[in-house]
C-alpha positions in Angstrom: 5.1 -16.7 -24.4 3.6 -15.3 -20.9 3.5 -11.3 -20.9 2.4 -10.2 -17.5 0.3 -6.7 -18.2 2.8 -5.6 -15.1 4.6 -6.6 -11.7 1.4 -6.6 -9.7 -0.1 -9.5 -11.7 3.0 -11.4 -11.7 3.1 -11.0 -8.3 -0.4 -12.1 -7.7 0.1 -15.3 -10.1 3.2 -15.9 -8.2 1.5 -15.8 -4.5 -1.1 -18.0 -6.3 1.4 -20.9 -7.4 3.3 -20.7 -3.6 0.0 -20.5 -1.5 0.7 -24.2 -0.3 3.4 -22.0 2.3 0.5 -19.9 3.8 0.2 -20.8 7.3 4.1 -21.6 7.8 6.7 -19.7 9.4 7.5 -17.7 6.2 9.4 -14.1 5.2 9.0 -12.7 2.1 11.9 -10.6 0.7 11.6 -8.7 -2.7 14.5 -7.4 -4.1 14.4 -3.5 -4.6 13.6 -2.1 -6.7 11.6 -4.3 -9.4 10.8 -7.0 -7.2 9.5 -5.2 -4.2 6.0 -4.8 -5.7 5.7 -8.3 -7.2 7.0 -9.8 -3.0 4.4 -7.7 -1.6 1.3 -9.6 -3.7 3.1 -12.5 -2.4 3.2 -11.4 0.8 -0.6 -10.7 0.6 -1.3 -14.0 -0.5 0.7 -16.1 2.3 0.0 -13.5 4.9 3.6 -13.5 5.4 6.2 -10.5 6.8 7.9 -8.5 3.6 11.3 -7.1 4.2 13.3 -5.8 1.2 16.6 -8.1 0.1 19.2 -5.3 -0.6 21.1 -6.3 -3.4 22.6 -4.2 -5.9 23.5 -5.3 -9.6 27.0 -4.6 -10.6 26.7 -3.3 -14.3 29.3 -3.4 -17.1 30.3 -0.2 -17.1 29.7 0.3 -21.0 26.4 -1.6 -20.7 25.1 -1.1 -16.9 21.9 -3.3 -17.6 24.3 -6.5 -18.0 25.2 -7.8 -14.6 28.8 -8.7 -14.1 28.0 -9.6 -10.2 26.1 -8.3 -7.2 26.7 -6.9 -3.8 24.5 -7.6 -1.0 24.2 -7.0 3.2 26.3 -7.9 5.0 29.2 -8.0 3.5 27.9 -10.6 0.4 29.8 -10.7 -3.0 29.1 -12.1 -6.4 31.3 -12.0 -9.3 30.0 -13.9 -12.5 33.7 -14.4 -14.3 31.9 -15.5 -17.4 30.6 -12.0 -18.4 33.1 -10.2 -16.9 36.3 -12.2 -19.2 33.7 -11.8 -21.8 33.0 -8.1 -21.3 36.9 -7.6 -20.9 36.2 -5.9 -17.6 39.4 -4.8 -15.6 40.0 -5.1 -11.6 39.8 -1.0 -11.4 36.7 -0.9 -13.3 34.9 -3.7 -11.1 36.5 -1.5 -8.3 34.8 1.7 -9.4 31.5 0.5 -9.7 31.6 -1.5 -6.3 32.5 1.6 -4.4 29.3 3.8 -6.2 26.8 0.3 -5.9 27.8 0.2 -2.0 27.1 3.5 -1.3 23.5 2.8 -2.9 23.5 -0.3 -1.0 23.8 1.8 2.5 21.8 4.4 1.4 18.7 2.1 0.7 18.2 0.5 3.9 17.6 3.6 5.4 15.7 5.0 2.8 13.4 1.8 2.8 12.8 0.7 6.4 13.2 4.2 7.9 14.2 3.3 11.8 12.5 0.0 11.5 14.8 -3.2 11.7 15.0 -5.8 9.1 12.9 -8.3 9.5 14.7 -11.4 11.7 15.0 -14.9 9.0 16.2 -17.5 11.1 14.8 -20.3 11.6 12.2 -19.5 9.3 11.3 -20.4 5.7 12.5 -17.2 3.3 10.8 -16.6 0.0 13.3 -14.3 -2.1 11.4 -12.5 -5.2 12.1 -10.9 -7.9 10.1 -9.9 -11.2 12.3 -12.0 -13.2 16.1 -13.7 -13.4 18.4 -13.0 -16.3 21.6 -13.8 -15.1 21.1 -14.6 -11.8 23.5 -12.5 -9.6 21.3 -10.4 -7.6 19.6 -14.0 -7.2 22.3 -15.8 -5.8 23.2 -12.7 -3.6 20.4 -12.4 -2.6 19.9 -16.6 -1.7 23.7 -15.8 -0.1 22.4 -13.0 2.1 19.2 -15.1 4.0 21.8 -17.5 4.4 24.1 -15.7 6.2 21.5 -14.7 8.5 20.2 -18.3 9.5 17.1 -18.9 7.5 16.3 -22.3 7.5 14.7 -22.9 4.4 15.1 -20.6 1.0 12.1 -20.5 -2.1 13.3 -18.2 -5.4 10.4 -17.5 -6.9 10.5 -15.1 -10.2 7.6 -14.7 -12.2 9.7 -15.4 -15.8 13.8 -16.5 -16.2 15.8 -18.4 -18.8 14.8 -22.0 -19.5 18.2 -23.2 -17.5 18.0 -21.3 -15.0 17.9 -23.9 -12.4 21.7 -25.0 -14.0 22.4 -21.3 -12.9 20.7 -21.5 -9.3 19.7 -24.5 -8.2 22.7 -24.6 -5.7 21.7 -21.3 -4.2 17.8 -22.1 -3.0 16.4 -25.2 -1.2 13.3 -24.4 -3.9 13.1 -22.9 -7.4 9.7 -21.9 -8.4 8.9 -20.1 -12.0 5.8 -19.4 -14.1 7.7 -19.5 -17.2 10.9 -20.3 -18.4 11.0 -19.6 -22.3 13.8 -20.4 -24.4 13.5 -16.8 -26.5 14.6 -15.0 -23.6 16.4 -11.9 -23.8 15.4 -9.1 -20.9 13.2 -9.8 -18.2 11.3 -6.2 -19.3 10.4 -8.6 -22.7 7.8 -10.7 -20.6 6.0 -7.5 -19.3 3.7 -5.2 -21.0 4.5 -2.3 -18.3 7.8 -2.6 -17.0 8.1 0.9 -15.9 10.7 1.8 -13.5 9.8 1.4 -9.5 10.5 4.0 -7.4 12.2 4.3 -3.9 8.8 5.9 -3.1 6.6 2.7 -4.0 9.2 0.0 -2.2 8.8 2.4 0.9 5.1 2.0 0.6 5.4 -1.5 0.2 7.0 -1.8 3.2 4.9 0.6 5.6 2.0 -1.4 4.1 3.0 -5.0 5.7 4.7 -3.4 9.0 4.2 -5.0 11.7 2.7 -8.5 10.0 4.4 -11.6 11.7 5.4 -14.3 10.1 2.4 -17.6 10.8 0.3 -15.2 12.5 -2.1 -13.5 9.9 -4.0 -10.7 9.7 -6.8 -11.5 11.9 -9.2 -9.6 9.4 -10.9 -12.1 7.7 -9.5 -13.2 3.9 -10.1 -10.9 1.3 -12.7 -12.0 -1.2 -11.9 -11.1 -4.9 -15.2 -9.7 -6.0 -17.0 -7.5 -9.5 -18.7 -4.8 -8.4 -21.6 -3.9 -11.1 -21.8 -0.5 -11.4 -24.5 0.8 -14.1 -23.4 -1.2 -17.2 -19.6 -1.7 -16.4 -18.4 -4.3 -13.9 -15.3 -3.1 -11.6 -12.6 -6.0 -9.5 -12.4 -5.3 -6.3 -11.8 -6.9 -3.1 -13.7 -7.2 -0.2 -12.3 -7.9 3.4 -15.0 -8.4 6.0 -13.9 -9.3 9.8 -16.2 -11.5 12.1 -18.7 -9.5 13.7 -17.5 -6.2 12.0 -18.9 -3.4 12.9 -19.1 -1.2 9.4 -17.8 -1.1 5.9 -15.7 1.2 4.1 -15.4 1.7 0.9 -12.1 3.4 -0.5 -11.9 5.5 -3.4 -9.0 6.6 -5.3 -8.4 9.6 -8.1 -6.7 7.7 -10.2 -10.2 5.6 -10.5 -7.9 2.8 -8.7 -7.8 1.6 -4.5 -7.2 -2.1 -5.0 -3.5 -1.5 -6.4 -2.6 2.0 -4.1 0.0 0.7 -1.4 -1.2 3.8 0.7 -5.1 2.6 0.6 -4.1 -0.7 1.2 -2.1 -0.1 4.3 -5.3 2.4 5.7 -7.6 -0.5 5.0 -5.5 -3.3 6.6 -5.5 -1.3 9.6 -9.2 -0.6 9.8 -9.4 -4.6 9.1 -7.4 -5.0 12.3 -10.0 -2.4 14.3 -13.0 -5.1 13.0 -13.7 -2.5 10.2 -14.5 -4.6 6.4 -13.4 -2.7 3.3 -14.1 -2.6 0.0 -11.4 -1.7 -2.6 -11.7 -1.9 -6.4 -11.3 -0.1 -9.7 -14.0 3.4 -10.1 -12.8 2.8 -13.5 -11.9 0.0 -16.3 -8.3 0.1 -17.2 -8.9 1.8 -20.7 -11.2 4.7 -18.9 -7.9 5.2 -16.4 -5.9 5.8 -19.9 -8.2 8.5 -20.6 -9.3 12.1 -19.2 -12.3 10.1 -17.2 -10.2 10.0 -14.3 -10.2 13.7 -13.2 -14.3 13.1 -14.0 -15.8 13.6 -10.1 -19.5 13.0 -11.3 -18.6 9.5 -13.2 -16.1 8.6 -10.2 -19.1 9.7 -7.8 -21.5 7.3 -10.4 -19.4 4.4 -9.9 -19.4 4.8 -6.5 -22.6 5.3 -6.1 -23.6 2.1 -7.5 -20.9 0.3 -5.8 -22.7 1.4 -2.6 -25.7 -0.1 -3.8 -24.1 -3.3 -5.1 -22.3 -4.1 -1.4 -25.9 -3.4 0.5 -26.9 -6.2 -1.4 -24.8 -7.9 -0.9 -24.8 -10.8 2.2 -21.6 -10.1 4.3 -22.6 -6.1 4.1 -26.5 -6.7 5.7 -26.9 -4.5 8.1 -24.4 -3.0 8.6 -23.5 1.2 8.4 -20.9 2.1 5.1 -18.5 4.8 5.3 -16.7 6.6 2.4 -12.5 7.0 2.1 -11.3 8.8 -0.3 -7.7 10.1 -1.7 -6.3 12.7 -3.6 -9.6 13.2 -6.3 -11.5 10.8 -5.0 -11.9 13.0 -1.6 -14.1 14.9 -4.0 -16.2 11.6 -5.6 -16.7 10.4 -1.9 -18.4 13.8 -0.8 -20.3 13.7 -3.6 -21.6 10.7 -3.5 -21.8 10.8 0.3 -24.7 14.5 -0.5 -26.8 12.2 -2.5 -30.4 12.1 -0.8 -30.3 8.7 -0.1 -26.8 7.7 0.5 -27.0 6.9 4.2 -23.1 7.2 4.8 -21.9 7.0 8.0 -19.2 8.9 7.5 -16.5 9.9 5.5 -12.6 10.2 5.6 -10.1 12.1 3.4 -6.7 11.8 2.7 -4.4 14.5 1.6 -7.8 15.2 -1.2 -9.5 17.5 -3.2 -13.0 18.3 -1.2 -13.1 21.5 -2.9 -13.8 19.7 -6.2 -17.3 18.3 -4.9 -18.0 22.5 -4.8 -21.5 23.2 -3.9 -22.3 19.5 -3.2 -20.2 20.1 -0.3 -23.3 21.7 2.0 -25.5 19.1 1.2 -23.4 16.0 2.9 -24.8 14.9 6.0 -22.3 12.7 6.8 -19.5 13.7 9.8 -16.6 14.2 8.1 -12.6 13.8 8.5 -10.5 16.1 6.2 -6.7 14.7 7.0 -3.9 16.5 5.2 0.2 17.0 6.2 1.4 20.2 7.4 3.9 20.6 4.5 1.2 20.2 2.1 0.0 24.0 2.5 -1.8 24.3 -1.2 -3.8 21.1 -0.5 -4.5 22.4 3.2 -6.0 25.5 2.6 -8.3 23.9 -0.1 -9.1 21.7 2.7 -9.9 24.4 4.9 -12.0 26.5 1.7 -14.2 23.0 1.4 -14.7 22.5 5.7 -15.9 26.4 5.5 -19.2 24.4 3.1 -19.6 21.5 5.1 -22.8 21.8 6.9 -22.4 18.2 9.0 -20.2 17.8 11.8 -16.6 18.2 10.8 -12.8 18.2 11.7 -10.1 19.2 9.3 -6.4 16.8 10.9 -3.5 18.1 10.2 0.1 15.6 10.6 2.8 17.1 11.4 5.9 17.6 9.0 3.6 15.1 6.5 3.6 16.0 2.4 1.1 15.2 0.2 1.8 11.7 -0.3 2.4 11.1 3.1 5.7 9.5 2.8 7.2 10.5 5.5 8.2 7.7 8.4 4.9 7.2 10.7 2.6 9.4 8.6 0.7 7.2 7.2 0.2 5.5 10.4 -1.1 8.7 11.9 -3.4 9.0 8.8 -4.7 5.0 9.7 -5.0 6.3 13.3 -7.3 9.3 12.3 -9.3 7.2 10.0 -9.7 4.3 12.1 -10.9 6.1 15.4 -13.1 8.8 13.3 -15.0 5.5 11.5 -15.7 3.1 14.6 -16.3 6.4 16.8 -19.3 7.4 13.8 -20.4 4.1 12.7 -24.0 3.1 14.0 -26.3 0.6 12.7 -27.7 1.5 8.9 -31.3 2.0 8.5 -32.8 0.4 5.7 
């Protein structure tokens, strides 16, 4: 039996099995909420457009996880008469649920795209995800719904699903594509070992994160290498993006001990990609570490990094050229501190809606210029911010975005915080001296 450890690695298995479609005129749409995260390592891996398929599951009422049908956009229905004559399911009931699903339904696409438009299907090849099929409804609504809207060619692809489920479907997609169709099946949550709920929060990141991709055209970045980072006596993944004739490196750095899986890191380092900026993102800690207190640890985060630094200046693609430090939430902290080590030669450093303050009296020693970004509705964070700038000896700027909280959520915020870092790093880096 496959377990995925959780929707990321599905999703990157998936993207793995359907990279023969990179290069074509392809859409990715994930089906929120569940399936968002597992389309968007698709998306990564085809260099494709992700848009989110809205499709809600019409429950039983006395046992909402078992689909009775779906509803989808534009005006797309799905009834499955089997569970419902089994369930013993009345008209009115089926009534009541539609008229609370659909209100969802509307209240998604706003909450998802913002005042962006969905991402235009026709003529092109759609891959609909999700992180699994069990009965198939939201599957064949969601099949239904880049129909209706002209797309010439439709993929399914789910990470796990029953071993018929091609009986079920096979009507609905062009393609059926599965990593694993066991006969045991009984939830789709059976297959993963984290199946914790997705939020609207993470499908909105998702989303913010792949704006403005089109479909065939790629990033224009370079491909990301997957890479291990040796840092001391543990060995980190990562990935490392380097653009033709880049002109710098930065390396990100998370509190969580994470960057490689943070939608928000991402989206900052794709858009440094597209200024001719290479990144490097990867775990500042081993997965058991991040299930301990280690995380909150800024001396072993500021270690890791540390070596990490030393590791890429090895490193061919990285010769020669200056390194800059990004760091979020606790990992502002790590990046300063590692940034005031005699000889880290950092170019400079950026830092998202962080803790500098926690770097405390390492703070006077950096040398680096640094960028302190944090939102206006954030004011606890922001005056930290301003307590840590008072220390900073270098050249400084403390950015403030307008109306933004501390996870930057709101619509263009995170853009404004790519903006910041993007003009702050090719504006500082110069070539490193070695």
């Amino acid at each position: 039996m496959v377990v995925f450890v959780d929707r990321l690695e599905a999703g990157r298995q998936l993207g793995a099995r359907l990279r023969h479609l990179r290069g074509e005129d392809v859409v990715v749409l994930g089906l929120p909420r569940g399936g968002v995260p597992v389309a968007a390592e698709v998306a990564d891996a085809l260099d494709a457009p992700l848009d989110v398929c809205l499709v809600r599951k019409l429950g039983v009422p006395f046992q909402p996880e078992l689909a009775m049908g779906a509803l989808g956009e534009d005006g797309v229905r799905v009834i499955n008469d089997q569970v419902v004559q089994g369930a013993r399911v009345t008209e009115g009931e089926i009534a009541q649920v539609e008229e609370r699903e659909r209100e969802v339904l509307e209240r998604g696409g706003r909450r998802y795209r913002g005042a962006r438009a969905p991402v235009a299907v026709e003529g092109r090849t759609v891959v609909v995800v999700d992180d699994g099929v069990a009965t198939g409804s939201t599957a064949r609504a969601a099949c239904r719904i880049a129909r209706a809207r002209g797309a010439a060619r439709i993929v399914l692809a789910v990470p796990v699903a029953p071993w018929d489920w091609t009986e079920r479907l096979g009507g609905e997609a062009d393609d059926l594509v599965c990593l694993d169709t066991p006969r045991d099946f009984f939830a789709v949550g059976q297959f993963y070992a984290d199946f914790s709920e997705v939020d609207d929060e993470e499908v909105a990141d998702c989303l913010r994160r792949t704006a403005g991709r089109s479909p065939g055209s790629g990033s224009g970045a370079g491909g990301q290498e997957e890479v291990e980072v040796v840092a001391g006596a543990v060995r980190l993944e990562g990935g490392l993006t380097v653009p033709e004739s880049a002109t710098g490196i930065v390396i990100f750095a998370h509190g969580s001990g994470s960057s490689r899986h943070s939608p928000r890191d991402r989206f900052v380092a794709e858009g440094l990609n597209r200024a001719g900026l290479g990144t490097l993102l990867f775990d500042l800690l081993t997965e058991e570490e991040r299930d301990r207190a280690e995380v909150f640890e800024t001396g072993l985060l500021a270690g890791r990094l540390t070596d990490a630094t030393r590791w890429l200046r090895r490193q061919p693609a990285a010769e020669g050229l200056p390194i800059g430090y990004f760091g979020a939430d606790g990992g502002a902290a790590a990046v300063l501190w590692a940034a005031a080590e005699p000889e880290a030669r950092i170019a400079a450093v950026v830092s998202r809606g962080g803790r500098p303050d926690l770097a405390g009296p390492r703070l006077p020693a950096v040398t680096a210029p640094t960028l302190l970004v944090v939102g206006s509705a954030d004011p606890g964070v922001r005056d930290l911010n301003r307590q840590a700038q008072a220390q900073l000896r270098s050249e400084n700027r403390l950015a403030i975005v307008p109306g933004a909280t501390h996870l930057f959520e709101e619509p263009g915020a995170l853009e404004a915080v790519t903006d910041l870092a993007r003009h702050w790093f090719t504006d500082h880096m110069a070539p490193a001296h070695v």
